[in-house]
ZAMARGU-4260 file (C-alpha; in steps of 0.2 Angstrom, whole numbers, plus 5000, padded with zeros to 4 digits):
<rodrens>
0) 5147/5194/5256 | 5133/5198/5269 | 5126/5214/5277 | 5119/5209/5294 | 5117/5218/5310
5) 5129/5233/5304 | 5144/5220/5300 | 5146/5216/5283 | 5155/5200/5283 | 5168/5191/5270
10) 5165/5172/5270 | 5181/5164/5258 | 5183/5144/5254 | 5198/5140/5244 | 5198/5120/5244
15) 5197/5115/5263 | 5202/5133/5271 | 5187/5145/5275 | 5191/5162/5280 | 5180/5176/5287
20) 5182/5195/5289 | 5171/5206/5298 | 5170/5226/5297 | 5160/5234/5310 | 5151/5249/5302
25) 5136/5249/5315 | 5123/5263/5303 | 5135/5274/5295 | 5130/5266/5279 | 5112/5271/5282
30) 5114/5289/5278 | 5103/5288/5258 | 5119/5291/5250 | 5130/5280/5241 | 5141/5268/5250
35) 5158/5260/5240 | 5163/5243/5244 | 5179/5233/5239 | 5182/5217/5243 | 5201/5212/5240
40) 5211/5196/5240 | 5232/5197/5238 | 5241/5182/5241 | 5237/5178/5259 | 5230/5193/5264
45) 5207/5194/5261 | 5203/5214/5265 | 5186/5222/5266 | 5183/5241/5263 | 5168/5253/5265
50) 5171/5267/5262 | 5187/5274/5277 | 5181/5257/5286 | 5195/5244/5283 | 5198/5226/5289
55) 5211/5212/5284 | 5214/5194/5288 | 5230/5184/5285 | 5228/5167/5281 | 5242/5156/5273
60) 5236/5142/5269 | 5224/5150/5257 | 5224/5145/5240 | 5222/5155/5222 | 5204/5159/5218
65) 5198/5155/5202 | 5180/5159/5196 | 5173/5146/5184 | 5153/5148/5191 | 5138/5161/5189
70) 5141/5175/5202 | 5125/5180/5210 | 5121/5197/5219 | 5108/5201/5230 | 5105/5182/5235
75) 5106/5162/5231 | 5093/5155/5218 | 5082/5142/5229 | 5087/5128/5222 | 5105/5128/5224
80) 5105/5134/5243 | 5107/5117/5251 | 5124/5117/5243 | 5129/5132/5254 | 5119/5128/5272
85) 5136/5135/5281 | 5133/5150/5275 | 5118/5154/5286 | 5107/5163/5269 | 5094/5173/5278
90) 5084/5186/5265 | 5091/5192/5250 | 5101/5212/5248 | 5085/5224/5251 | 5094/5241/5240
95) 5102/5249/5228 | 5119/5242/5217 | 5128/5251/5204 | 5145/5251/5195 | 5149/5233/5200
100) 5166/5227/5193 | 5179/5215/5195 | 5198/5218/5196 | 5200/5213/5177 | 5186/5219/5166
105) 5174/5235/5164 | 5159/5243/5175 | 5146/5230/5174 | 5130/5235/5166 | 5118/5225/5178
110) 5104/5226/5167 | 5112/5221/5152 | 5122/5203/5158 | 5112/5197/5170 | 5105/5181/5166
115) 5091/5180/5176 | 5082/5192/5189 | 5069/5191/5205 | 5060/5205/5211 | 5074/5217/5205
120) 5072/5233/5198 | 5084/5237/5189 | 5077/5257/5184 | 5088/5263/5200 | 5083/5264/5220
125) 5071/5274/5226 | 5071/5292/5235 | 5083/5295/5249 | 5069/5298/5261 | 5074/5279/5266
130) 5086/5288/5276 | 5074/5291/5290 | 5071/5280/5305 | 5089/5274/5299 | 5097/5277/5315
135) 5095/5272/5332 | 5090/5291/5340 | 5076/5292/5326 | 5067/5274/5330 | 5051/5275/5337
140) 5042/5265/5352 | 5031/5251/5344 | 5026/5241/5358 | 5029/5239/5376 | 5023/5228/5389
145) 5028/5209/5393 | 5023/5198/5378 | 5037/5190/5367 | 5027/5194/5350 | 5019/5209/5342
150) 5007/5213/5327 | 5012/5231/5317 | 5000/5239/5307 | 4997/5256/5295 | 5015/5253/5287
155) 5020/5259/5271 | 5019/5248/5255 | 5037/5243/5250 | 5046/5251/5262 | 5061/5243/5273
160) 5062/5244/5291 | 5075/5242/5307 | 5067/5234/5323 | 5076/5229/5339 | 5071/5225/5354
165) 5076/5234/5371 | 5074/5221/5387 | 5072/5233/5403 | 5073/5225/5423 | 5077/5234/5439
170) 5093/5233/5436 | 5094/5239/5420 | 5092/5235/5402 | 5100/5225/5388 | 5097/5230/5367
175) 5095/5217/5354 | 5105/5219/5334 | 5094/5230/5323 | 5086/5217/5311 | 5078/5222/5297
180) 5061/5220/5286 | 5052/5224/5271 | 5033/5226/5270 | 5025/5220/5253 | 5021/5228/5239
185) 5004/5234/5234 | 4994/5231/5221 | 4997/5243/5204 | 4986/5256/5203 | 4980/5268/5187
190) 4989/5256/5174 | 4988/5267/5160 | 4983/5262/5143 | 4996/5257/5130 | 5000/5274/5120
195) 5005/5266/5103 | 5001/5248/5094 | 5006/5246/5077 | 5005/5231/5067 | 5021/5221/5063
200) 5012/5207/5052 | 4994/5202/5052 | 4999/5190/5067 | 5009/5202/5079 | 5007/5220/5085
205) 5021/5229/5094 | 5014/5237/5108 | 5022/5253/5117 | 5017/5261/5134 | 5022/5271/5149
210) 5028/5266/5165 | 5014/5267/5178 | 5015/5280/5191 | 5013/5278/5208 | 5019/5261/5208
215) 5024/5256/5227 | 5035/5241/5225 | 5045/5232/5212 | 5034/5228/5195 | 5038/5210/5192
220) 5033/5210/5174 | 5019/5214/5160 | 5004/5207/5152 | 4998/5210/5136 | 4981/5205/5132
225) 4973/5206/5114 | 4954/5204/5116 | 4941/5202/5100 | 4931/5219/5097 | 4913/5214/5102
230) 4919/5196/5106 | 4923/5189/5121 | 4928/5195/5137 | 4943/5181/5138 | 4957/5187/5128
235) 4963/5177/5112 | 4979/5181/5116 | 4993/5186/5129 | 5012/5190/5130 | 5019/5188/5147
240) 5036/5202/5151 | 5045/5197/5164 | 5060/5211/5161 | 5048/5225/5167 | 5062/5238/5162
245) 5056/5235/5145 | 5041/5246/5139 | 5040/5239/5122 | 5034/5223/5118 | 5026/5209/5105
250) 5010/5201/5104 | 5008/5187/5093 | 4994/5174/5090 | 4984/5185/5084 | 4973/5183/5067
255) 4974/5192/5051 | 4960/5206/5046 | 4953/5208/5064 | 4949/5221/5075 | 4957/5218/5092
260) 4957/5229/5108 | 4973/5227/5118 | 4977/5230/5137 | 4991/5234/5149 | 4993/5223/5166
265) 5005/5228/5176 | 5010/5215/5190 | 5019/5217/5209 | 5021/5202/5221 | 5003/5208/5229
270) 4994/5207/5211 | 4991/5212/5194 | 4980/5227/5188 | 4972/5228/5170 | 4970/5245/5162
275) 4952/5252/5162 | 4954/5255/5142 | 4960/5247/5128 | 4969/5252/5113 | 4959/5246/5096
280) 4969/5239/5083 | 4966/5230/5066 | 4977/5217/5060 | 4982/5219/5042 | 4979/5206/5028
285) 4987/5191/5025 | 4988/5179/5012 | 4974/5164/5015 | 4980/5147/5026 | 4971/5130/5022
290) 4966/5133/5008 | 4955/5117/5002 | 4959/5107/4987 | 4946/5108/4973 | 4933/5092/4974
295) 4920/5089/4958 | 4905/5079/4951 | 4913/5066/4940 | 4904/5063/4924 | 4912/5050/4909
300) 4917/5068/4898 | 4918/5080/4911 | 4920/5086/4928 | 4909/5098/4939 | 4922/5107/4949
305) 4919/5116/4966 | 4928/5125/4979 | 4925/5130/4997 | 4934/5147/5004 | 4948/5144/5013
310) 4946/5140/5031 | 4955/5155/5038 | 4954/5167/5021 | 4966/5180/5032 | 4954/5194/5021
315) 4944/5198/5007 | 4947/5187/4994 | 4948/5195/4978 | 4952/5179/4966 | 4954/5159/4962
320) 4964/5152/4950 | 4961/5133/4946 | 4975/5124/4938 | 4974/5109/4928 | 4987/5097/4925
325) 4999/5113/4927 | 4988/5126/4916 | 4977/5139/4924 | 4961/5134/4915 | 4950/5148/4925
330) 4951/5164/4934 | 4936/5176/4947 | 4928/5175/4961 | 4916/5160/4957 | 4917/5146/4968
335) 4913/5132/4952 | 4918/5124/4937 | 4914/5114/4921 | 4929/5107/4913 | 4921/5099/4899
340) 4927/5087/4883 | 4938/5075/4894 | 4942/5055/4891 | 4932/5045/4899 | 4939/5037/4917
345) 4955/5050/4915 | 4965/5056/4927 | 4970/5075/4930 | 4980/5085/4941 | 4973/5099/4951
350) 4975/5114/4960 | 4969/5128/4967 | 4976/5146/4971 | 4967/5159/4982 | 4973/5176/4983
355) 4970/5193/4995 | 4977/5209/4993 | 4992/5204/5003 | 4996/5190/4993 | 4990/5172/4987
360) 4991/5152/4995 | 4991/5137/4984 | 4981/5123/4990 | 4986/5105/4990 | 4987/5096/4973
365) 4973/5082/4970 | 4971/5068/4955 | 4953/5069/4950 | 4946/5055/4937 | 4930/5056/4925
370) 4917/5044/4928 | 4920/5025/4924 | 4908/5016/4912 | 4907/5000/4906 | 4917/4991/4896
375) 4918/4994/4878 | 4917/4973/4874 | 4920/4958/4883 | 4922/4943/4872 | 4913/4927/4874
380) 4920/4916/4885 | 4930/4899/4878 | 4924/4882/4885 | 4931/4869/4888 | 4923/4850/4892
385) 4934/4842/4904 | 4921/4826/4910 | 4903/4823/4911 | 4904/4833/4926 | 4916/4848/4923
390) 4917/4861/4913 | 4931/4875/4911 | 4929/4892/4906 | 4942/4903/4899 | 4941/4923/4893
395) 4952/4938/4892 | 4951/4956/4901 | 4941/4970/4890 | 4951/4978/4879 | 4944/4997/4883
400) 4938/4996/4902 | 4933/5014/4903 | 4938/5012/4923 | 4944/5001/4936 | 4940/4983/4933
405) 4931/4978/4947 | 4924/4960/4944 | 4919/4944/4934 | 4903/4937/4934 | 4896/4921/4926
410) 4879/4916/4919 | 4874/4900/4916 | 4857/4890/4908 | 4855/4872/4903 | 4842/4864/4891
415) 4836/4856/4908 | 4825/4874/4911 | 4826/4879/4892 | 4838/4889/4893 | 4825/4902/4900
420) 4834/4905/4920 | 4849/4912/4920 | 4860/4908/4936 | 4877/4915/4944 | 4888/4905/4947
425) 4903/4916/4948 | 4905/4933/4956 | 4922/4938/4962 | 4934/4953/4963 | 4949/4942/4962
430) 4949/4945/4942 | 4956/4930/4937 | 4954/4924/4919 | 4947/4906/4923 | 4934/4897/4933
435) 4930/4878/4931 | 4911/4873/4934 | 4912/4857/4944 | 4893/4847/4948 | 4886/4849/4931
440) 4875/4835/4924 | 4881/4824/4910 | 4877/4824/4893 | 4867/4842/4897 | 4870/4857/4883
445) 4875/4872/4895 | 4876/4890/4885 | 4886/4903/4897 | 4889/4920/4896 | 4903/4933/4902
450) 4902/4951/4912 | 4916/4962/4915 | 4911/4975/4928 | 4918/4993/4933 | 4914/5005/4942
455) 4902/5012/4930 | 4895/4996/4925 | 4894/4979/4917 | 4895/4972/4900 | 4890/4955/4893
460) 4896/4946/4880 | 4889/4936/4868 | 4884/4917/4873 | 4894/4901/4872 | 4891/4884/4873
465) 4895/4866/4877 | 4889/4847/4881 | 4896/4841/4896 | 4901/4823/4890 | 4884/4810/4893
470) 4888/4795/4907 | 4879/4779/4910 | 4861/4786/4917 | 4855/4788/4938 | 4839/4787/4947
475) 4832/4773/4935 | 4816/4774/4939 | 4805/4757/4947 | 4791/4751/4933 | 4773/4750/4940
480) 4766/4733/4934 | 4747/4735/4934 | 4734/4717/4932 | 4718/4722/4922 | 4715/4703/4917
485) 4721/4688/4925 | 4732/4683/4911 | 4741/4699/4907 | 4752/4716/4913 | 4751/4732/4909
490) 4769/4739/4913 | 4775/4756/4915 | 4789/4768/4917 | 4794/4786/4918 | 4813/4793/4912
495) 4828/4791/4924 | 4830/4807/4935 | 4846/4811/4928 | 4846/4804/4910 | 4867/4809/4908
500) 4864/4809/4889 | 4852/4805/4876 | 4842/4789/4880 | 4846/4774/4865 | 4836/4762/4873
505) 4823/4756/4887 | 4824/4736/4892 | 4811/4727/4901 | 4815/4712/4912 | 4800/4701/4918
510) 4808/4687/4929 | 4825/4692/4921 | 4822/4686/4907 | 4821/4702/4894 | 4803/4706/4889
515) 4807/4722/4876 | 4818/4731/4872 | 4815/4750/4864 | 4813/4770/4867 | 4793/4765/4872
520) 4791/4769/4890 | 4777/4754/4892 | 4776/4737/4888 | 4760/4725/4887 | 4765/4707/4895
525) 4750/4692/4891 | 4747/4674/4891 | 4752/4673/4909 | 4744/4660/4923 | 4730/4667/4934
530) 4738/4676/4950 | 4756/4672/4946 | 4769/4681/4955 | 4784/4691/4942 | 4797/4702/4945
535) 4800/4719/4936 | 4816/4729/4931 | 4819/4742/4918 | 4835/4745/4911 | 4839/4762/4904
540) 4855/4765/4890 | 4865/4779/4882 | 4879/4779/4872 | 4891/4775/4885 | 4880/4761/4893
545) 4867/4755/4905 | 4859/4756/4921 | 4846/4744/4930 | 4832/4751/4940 | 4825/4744/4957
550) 4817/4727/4957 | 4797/4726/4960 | 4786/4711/4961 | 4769/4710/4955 | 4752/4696/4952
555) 4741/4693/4940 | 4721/4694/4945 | 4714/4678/4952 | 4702/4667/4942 | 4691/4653/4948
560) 4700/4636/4953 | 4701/4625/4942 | 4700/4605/4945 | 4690/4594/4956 | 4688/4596/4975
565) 4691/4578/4982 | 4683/4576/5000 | 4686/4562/5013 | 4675/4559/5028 | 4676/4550/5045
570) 4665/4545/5059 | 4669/4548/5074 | 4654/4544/5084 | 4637/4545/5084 | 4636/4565/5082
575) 4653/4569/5074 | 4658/4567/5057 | 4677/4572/5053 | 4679/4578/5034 | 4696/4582/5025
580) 4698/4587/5006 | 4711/4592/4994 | 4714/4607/4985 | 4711/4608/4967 | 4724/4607/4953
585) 4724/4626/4948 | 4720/4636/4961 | 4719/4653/4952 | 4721/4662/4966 | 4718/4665/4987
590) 4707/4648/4990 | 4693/4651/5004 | 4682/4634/5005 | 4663/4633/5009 | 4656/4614/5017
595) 4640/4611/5015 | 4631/4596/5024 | 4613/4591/5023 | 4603/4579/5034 | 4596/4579/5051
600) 4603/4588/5067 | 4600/4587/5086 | 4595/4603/5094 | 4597/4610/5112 | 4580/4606/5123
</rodrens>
């Protein structure tokens, strides 16, 4: 249905049949009064009545209409008008509706079953002084001259208007259809200040107020803005209205126990306008949100407790209760705690309660522990000798930890540093109950001792030992063979660097043959030739056998020769002589030889 031009036009598709009606009714509508339209479809026939204007069509083929879809008055929502090009949509109704109804049903109350609504008001129409400039005889000259285009000014806000255009020769003149426009609204003016604000809750107010006067144009909705006394100039908070013919309506978001100072904007398509003033309000109290859990200083009997307000108390608070384990062990304002004669490393359940006037807020519950200490014992550790080389140590977990068992550690000392320096040779979290000592050194008497260690500390327990079984000894050391006469040693030796046991027995081999055999660690060798050569090797034993040292060679001092030197000469000429000797039976030692030879020589001239 379309008012254009002063035809209002019936557009019908039934399937693939369209049928259109037109009823002239040029400006009689235009009078400010109230204009009854019926649109009418029995069987064939599609009618269209204003008022005692009537116009039918009679169309066959057309089929039953059946309404399964929205119907929309006034205009087609944007986004479905490319379904209806055919239609030629130009702008919306520009007017006033009432008493819409169907041929089955009641009046329809616009204002209550509409679904959705653009720049309607839906208060009622405005004054019949639209009436004027209505007809033609009443229009007035805007512009004349030969240009296609003109610029109006000093119109009225909001206000709908009928132009045509009158084209004029020698010959005569020829009138354009009356087209219609609508100026835009101007911005509200004198929003008034809300007239009531009461509080529903501590986090919404309803807010009442009056409809603004003077408002040229259709209000397209409300704002309500909630601003901090003394705080900010940006609002905390804002309710947006859309149906302006309410003048009630909720603000939320807001915070308990705080003073607020709430606006009225009214808004038009040209712009919104704040109120000057403000409505001060103050939230009522509510009962605290986030409220922390209880945290404490633990100590091995009892426990320091401590609180922090809540994060957003929501008003005064006027009490705590702290619960433990179920019971409220204490009640006041205080913000802290001793709960005293506790086991040591026990848990207990807590929580705390906070209260306003308006209510209290539990907090989470938390398990809190005493402080850990040591344990109580820890047993001496059970040894095992496995080789000469390994041993394995064996121990069970503390009866009374007083906590969280948190490691092992092993100490160790050998009779090869006295027993005086303690190393670590385990130190692990994994909390296993055994640990075998590989590398040690045979026949070596190890003591070792156990910590268990918590969080609040460590015990030790008492020593144990073991000797690793002894092994054949290493690092026999090379003797030193030292010559002070030339018929005897003096023979030397220091212990094998890793003995593997007790040492039975020390064996000295001169030319392997053996020379002695005992504990000495020296041996006196005599009665030997002037600067002979011998060989040295000591032999160190323990119970489970034997084991040579390196191989060193040595001499005895020299001594004089013994034993004639035998010489032999030859002439070999009248001023050579060729002499040759023999060495003498018993050398002694390095033999360096001396001739002498008297007589007379010739001399260089």
């Amino acid at each position: 249905i379309e008012l254009k031009s002063g035809i209002l036009n019936i557009f019908l598709r039934t399937g693939v049949v369209f049928t259109q009606v037109d009823l002239w009714l040029g400006l009689s509508y235009c009078d400010g009064k109230w204009n009854e339209v019926t649109v009418n479809k029995e069987s064939s026939v599609i009618s269209a009545t204003m008022n005692e204007l009537r116009e039918q069509v009679l169309e066959p083929r057309i089929q039953q209409l059946k309404v399964n879809s929205p119907v929309y008055v006034g205009g087609i929502p944007p986004d479905i008008q490319s379904f209806y090009r055919e239609l030629g949509l130009e702008q919306g109704f520009g007017g006033c509706m009432k008493d819409v109804k169907f041929t089955r049903g009641a009046v329809v109350n616009l204002a209550s079953v509409s679904s959705s609504a653009v720049r309607v008001n839906l208060d009622g129409c405005l004054s019949t002084d639209s009436a004027v400039n209505c007809r033609g005889n009443d229009s007035i000259l805007v512009y004349r001259g030969k240009e296609q285009s003109v610029y109006e000014s000093a119109l009225q806000p909001f206000t709908e208007y009928l132009y045509r255009v009158v084209a004029l020769n020698e010959g005569g003149s020829v009138s354009s259809a009356w087209t219609h426009a609508r100026t835009r609204e101007s911005v509200p003016q004198n929003v008034p200040t809300p007239s009531r604000v009461h509080s529903i809750n501590g986090y919404s107010i309803e807010v009442t107020w009056d409809k603004p006067a003077g408002v040229i144009g259709v209000i397209e909705k409300y704002i309500l803005k909630a601003y901090e006394a003394d705080g900010p100039t940006v609002p905390i908070t804002s309710a947006e209205l859309t149906d302006a013919g309410m003048l009630t309506g909720v603000l939320r978001g807001l915070r308990p126990f705080t003073n607020y100072a709430v606006t009225l904007t009214a808004c038009t398509l040209a712009g919104c306008t704040e109120s000057l003033h403000a409505l001060n309000i103050s939230t009522p109290q509510e009962a605290p949100e986030d409220v922390q859990s209880p945290t404490a200083i633990s100590f091995p009997t009892f426990l320091m407790m401590s609180w922090s307000p809540p994060k957003t108390p929501n008003g005064i608070i006027t009490q705590y209760t702290l619960y433990m384990n179920g019971i409220p062990i204490y009640s006041g304002n205080g913000t802290k705690y001793a709960v005293k004669d506790l086991a040591v490393f026990t848990p207990h359940q807590f929580l705390l309660t906070a209260c306003t006037l308006a209510g209290c807020t539990n907090s989470s519950g938390v398990t809190l522990f005493t402080a850990q200490l040591p344990p109580s014992h820890v047993d001496a550790p059970v040894l095992t000798v496995l080789d000469s080389r390994t041993i394995h140590v064996q121990w069970k977990e503390p009866i009374e930890l007083n906590g969280i068992l948190d490691r092992y550690i092993i100490y160790m000392a050998s009779n090869e540093q006295n027993f005086t320096e303690w190393n670590v040779i385990y130190n692990s979290t994994e909390l296993f109950l055994d640990f075998t000592i590989l590398q040690l050194l045979p026949g070596t008497e190890y003591i070792i001792k156990l910590a268990a260690c918590t969080g609040g500390g460590c015990s030790i327990s008492e020593v144990s030992a073991a000797v690793t079984d002894e092994s054949t000894p290493e690092g026999v050391p090379a003797p030193k063979a030292q010559s002070y006469a030339s018929d005897s040693f003096n023979i030397s030796w220091t212990k094998p660097e890793y003995p593997n046991g007790i040492i039975t027995s020390y064996g000295l081999y001169m030319d392997g043959v053996l020379l002695q055999n005992s504990s000495q660690l020296s041996c006196y060798a005599y009665g030997l030739a002037p600067w002979s050569l011998h060989s040295f090797r000591v032999q160190a034993c323990t119970a489970k056998g034997c084991a040579l040292g390196p191989l060193v060679e040595a001499r005895t001092m020299e001594a004089a020769p013994e034993g004639m030197v035998d010489v032999f000469t030859t002439v070999d000429g009248s001023k050579e002589v060729q002499l040759k000797w023999l060495a003498p039976n018993k050398p002694n030692g390095k033999l360096t030889y001396t001739v002498l030879v008297t007589g007379l020589f010739y001399t260089d001239q």
